[in-house]
C-alpha positions as CSV (number, residue, x, y, z in Angstrom):
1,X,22.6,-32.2,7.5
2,X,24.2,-32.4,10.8
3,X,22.6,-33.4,14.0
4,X,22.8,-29.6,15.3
5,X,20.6,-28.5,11.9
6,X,18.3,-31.4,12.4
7,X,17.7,-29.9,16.3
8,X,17.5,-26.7,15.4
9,X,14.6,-27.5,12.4
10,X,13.0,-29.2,15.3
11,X,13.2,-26.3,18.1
12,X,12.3,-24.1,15.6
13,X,9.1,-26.2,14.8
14,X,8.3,-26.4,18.3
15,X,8.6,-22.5,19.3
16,X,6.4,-21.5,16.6
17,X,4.2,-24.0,18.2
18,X,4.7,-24.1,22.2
19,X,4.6,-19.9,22.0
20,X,4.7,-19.3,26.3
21,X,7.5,-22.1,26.4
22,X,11.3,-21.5,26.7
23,X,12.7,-23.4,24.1
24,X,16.4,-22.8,25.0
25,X,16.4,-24.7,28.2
26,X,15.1,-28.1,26.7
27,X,17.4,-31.2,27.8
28,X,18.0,-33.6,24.9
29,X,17.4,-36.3,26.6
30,X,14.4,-35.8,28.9
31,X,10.7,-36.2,27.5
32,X,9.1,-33.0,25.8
33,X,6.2,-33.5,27.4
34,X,7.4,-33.4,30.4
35,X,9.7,-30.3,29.8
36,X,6.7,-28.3,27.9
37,X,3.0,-27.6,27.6
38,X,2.7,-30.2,24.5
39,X,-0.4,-31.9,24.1
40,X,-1.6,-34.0,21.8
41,X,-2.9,-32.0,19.4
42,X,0.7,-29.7,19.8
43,X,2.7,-32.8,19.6
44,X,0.2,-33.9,15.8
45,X,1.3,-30.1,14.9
46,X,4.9,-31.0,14.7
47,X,4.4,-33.8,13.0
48,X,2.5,-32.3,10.1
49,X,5.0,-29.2,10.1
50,X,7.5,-31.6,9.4
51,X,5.8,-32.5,6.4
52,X,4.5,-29.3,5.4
53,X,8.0,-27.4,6.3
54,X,10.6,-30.0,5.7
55,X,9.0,-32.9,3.4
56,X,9.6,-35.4,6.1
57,X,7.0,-38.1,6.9
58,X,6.2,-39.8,10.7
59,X,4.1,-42.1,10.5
60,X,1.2,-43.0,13.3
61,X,3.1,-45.7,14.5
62,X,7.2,-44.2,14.8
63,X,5.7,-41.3,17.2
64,X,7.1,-42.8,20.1
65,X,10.4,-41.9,18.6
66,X,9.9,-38.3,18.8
67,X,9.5,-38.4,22.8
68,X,12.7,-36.5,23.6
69,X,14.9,-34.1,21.5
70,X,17.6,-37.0,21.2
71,X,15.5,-39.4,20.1
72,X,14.2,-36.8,17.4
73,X,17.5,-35.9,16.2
74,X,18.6,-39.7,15.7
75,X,14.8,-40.6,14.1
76,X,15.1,-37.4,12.1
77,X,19.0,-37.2,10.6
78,X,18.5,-40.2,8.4
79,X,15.1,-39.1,7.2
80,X,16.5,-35.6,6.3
81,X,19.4,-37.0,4.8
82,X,17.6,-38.9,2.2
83,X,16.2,-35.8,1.0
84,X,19.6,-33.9,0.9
């Protein structure tokens, strides 16, 4: 799976959960937080549709490498490439 697939999994896991934000205009490598209306709760939803959607686990203590859409792509791309 390329790195554009793994970001697009991800935007598409975050518009079906950030519904008033504008997905389109996030910068790779700036926090999400900052960029949307994510809290904590928002940011635990992506995690678990990861698993749920995608079969891909985070766990508690790898968050922090999920804080920008970068950093999500190069946690992610090896996690969904063991599952390819």
């Amino acid at each position: 799976m390329t790195a554009t697939e793994v970001r697009q999994k991800v935007l598409d896991i975050i518009a079906d959960i950030a519904l008033d934000d504008d997905v389109t205009t996030i910068d790779d490598g700036v926090s999400l937080r900052e960029q949307l209306d994510l809290d904590s709760m928002d940011f635990l939803d992506i995690v678990m549709e990861l698993k749920k959607r995608h079969k891909v686990e985070v766990p508690q203590e790898d968050y922090p490498k999920l804080a920008t859409m970068q950093s999500c792509v190069d946690y992610l791309s090896p996690k969904f490439q063991a599952l390819a």
